[in-house]
mmCIF file as gemmi writes it, N, C-alpha and C atoms, coordinates in Angstrom:
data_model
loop_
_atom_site.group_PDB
_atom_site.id
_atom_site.type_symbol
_atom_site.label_atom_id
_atom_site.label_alt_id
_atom_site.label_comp_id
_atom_site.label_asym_id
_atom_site.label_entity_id
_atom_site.label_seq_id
_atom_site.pdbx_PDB_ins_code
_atom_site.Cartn_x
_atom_site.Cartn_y
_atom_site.Cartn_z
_atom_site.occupancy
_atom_site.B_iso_or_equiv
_atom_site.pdbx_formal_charge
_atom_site.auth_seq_id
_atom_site.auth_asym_id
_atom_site.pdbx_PDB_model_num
ATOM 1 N N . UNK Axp A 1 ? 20.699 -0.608 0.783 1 0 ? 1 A 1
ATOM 2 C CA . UNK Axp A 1 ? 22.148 -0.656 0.781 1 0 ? 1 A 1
ATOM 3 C C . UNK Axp A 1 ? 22.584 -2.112 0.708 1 0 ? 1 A 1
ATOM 4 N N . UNK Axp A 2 ? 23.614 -2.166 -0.222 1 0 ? 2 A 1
ATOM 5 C CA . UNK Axp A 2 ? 23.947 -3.726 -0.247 1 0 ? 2 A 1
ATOM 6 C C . UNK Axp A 2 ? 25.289 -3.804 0.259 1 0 ? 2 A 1
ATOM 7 N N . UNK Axp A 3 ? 26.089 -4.881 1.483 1 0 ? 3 A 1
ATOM 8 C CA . UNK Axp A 3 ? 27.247 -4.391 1.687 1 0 ? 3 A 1
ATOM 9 C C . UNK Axp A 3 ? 27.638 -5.833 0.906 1 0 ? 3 A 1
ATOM 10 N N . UNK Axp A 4 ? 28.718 -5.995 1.004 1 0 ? 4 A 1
ATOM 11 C CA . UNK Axp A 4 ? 29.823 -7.126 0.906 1 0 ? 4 A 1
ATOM 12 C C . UNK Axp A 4 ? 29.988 -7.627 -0.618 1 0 ? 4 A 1
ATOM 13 N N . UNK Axp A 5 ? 29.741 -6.703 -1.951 1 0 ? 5 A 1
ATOM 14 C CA . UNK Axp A 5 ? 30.128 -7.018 -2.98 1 0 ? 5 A 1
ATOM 15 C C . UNK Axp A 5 ? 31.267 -5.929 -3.471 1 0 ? 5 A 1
ATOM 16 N N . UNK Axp A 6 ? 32.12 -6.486 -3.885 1 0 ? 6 A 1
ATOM 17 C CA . UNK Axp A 6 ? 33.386 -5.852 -4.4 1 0 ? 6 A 1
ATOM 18 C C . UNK Axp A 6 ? 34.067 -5.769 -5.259 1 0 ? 6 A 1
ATOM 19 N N . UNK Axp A 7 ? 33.355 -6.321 -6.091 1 0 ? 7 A 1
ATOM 20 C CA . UNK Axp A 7 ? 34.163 -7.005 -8.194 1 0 ? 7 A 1
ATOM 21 C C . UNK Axp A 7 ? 32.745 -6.032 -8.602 1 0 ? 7 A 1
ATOM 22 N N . UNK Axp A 8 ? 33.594 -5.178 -9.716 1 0 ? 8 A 1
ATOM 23 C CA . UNK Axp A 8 ? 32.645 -4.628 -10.21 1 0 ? 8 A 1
ATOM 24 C C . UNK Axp A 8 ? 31.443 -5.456 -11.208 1 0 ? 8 A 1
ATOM 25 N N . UNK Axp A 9 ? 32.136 -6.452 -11.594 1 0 ? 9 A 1
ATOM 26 C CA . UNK Axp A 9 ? 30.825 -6.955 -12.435 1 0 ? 9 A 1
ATOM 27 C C . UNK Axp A 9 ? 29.666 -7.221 -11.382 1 0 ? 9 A 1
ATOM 28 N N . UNK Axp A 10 ? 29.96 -7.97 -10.172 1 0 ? 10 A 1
ATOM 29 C CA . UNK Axp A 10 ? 28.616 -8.061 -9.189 1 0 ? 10 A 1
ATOM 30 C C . UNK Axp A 10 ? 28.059 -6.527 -8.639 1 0 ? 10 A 1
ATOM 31 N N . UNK Axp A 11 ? 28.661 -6.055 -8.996 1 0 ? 11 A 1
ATOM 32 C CA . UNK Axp A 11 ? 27.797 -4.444 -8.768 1 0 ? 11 A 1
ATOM 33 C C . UNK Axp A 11 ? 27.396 -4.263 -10.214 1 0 ? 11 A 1
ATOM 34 N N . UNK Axp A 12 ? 27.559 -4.255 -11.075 1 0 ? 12 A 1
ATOM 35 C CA . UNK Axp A 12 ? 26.789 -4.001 -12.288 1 0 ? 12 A 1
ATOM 36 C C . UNK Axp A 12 ? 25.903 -4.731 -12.314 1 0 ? 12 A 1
ATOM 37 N N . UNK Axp A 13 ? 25.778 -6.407 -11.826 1 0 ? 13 A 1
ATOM 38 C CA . UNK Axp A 13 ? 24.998 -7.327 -11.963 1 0 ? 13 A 1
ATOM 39 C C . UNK Axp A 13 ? 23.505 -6.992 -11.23 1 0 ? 13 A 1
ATOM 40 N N . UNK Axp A 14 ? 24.128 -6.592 -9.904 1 0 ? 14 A 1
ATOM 41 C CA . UNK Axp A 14 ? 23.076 -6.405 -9.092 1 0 ? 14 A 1
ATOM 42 C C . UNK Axp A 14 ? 22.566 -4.974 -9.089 1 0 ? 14 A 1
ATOM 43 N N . UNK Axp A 15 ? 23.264 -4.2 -9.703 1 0 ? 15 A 1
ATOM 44 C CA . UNK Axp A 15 ? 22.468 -2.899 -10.266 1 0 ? 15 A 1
ATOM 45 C C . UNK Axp A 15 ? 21.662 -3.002 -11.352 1 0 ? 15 A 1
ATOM 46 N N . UNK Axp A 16 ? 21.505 -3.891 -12.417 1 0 ? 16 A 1
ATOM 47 C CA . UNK Axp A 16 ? 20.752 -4.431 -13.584 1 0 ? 16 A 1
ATOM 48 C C . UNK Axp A 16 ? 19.604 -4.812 -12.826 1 0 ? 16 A 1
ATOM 49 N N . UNK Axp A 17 ? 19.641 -6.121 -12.082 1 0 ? 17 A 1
ATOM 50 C CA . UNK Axp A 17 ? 18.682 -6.871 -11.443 1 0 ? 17 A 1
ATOM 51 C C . UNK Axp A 17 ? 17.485 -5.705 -10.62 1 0 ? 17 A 1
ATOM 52 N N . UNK Axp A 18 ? 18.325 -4.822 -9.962 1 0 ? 18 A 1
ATOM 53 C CA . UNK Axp A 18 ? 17.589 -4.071 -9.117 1 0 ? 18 A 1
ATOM 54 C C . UNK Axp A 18 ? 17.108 -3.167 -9.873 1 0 ? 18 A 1
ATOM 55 N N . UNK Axp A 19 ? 17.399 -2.465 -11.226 1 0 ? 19 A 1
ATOM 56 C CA . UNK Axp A 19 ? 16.681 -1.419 -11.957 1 0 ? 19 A 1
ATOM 57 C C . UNK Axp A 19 ? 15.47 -2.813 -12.28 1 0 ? 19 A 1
ATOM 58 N N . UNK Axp A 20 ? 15.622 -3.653 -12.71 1 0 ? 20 A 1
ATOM 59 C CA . UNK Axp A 20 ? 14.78 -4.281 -13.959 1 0 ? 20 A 1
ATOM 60 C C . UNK Axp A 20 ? 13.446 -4.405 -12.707 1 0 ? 20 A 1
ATOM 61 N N . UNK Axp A 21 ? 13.895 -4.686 -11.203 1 0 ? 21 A 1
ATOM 62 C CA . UNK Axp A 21 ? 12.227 -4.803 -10.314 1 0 ? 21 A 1
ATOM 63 C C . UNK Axp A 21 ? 11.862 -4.031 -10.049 1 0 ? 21 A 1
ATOM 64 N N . UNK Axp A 22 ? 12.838 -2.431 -9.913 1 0 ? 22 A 1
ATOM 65 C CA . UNK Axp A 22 ? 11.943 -1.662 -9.525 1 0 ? 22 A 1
ATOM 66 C C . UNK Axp A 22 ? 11.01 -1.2 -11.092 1 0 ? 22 A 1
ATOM 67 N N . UNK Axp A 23 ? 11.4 -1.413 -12.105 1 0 ? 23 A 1
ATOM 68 C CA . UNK Axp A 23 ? 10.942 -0.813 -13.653 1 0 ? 23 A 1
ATOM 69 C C . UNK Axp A 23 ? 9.508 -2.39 -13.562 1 0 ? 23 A 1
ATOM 70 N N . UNK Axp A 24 ? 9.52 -3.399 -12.93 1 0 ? 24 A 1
ATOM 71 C CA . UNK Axp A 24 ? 8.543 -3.856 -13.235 1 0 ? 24 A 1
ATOM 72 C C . UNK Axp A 24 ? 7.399 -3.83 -11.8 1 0 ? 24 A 1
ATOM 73 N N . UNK Axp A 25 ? 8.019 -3.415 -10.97 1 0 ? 25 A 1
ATOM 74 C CA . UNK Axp A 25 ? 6.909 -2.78 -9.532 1 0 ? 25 A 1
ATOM 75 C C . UNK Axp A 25 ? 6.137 -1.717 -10.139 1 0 ? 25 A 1
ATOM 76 N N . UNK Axp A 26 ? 7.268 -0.39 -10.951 1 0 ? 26 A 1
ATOM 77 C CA . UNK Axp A 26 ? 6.311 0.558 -11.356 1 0 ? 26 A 1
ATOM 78 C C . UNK Axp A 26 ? 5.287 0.114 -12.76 1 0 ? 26 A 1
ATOM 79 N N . UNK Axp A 27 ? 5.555 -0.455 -13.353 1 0 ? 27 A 1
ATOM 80 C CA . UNK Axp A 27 ? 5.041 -0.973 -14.284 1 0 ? 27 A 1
ATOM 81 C C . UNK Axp A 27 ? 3.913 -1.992 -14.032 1 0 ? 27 A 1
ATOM 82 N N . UNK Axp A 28 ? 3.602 -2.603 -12.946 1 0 ? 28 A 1
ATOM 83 C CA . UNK Axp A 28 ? 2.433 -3.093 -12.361 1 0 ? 28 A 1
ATOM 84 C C . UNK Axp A 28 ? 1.386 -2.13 -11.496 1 0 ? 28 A 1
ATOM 85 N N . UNK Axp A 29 ? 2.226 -0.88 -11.039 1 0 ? 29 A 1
ATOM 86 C CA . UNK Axp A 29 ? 1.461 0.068 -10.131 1 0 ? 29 A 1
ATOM 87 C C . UNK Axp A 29 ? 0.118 0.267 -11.356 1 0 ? 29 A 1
ATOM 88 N N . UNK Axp A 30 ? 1.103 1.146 -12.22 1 0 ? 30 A 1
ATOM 89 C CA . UNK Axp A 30 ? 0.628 1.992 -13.696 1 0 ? 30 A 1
ATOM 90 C C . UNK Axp A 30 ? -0.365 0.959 -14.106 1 0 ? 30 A 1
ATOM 91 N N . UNK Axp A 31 ? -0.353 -0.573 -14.269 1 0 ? 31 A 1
ATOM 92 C CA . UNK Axp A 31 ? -1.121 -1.371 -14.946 1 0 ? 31 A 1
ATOM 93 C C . UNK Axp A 31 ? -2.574 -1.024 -14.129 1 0 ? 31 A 1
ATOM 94 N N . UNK Axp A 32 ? -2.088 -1.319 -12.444 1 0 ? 32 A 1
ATOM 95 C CA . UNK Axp A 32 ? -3.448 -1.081 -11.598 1 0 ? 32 A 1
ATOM 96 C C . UNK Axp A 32 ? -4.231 -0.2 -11.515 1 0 ? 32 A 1
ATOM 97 N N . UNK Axp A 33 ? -3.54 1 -11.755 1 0 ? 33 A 1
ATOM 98 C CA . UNK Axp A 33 ? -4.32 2.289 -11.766 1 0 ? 33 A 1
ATOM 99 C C . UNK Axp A 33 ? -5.08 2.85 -12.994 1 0 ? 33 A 1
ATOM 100 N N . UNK Axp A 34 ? -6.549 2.988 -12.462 1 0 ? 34 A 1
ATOM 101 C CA . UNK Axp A 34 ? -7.79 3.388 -13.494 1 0 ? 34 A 1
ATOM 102 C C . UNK Axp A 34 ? -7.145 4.502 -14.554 1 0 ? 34 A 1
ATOM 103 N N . UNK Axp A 35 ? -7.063 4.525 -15.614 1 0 ? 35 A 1
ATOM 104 C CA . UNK Axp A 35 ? -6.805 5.484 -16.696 1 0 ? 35 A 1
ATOM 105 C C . UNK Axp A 35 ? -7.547 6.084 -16.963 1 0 ? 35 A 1
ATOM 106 N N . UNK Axp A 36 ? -7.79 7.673 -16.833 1 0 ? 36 A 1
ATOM 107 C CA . UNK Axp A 36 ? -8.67 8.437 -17.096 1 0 ? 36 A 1
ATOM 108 C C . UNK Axp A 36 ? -9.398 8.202 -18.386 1 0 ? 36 A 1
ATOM 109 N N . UNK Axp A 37 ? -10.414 8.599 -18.222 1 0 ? 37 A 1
ATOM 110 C CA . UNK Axp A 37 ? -11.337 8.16 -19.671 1 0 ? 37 A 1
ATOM 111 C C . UNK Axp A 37 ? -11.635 7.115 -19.531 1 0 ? 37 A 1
ATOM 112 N N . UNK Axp A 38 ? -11.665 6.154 -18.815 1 0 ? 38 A 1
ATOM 113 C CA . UNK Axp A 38 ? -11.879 4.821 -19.07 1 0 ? 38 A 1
ATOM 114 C C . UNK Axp A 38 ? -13.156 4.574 -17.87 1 0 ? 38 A 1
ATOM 115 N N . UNK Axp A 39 ? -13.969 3.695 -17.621 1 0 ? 39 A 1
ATOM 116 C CA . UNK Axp A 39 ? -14.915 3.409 -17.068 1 0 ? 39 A 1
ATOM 117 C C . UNK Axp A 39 ? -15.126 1.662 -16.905 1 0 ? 39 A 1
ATOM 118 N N . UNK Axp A 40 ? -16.036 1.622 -15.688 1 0 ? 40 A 1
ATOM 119 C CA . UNK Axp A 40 ? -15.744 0.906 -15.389 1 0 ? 40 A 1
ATOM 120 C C . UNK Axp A 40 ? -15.901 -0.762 -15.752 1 0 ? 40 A 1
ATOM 121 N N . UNK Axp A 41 ? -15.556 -1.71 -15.439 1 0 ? 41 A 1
ATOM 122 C CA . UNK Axp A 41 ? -16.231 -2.997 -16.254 1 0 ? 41 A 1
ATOM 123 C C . UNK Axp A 41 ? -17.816 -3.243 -15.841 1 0 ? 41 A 1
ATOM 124 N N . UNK Axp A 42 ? -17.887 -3.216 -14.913 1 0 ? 42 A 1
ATOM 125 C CA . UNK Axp A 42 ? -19.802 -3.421 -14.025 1 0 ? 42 A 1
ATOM 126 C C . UNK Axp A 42 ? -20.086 -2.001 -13.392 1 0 ? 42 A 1
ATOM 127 N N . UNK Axp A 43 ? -21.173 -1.931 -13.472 1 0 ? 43 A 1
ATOM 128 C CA . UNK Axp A 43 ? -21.657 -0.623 -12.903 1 0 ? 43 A 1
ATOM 129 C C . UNK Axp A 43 ? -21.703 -0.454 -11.185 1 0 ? 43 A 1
ATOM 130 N N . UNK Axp A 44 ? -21.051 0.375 -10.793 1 0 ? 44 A 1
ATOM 131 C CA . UNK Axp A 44 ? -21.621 0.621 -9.478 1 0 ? 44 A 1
ATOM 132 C C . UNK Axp A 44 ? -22.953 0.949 -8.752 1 0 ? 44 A 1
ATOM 133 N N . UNK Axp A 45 ? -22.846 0.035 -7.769 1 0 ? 45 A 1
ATOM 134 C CA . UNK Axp A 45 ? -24.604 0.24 -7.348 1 0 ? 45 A 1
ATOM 135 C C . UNK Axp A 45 ? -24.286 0.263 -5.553 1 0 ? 45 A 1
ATOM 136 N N . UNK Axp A 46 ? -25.149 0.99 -4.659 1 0 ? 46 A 1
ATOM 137 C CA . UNK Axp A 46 ? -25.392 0.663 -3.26 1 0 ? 46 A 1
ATOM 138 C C . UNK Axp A 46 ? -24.615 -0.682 -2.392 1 0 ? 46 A 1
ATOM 139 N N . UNK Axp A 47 ? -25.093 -1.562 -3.696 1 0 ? 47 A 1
ATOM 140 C CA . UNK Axp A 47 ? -24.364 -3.276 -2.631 1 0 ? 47 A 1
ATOM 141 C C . UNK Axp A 47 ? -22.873 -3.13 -2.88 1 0 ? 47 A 1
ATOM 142 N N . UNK Axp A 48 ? -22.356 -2.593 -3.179 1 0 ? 48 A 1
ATOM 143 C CA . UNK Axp A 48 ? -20.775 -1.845 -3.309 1 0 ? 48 A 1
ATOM 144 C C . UNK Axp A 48 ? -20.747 -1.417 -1.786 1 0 ? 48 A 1
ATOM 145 N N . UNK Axp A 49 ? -21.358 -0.877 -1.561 1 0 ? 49 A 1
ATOM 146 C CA . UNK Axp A 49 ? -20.992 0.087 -0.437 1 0 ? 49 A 1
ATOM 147 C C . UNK Axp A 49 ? -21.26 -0.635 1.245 1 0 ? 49 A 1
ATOM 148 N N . UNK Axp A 50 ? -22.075 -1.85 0.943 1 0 ? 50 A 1
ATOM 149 C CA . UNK Axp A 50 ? -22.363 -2.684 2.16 1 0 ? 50 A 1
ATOM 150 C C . UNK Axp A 50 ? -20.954 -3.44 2.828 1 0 ? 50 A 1
């Protein structure tokens, strides 16, 4: 919640700003997460697991 803005352009402003981080938070999640079909760069072995 944002209080103390009252001219609509600073609410459009800061509604732009705030779509564009949350569109690049999800857009870094998606980057991190393994894509099916895909495998891995080095193979997993035991010393993984130490």
């Amino acid at each position: 919640m944002i209080s103390g803005i009252d001219r609509p352009g600073e609410i459009a402003r800061n509604g732009r700003e705030t779509v564009t981080l949350i569109a690049n938070s999800l857009a870094r999640r998606a980057a991190d997460a393994p894509q099916p079909g895909t495998f891995a760069a080095r193979p997993f072995t035991e010393a993984h697991l130490r």
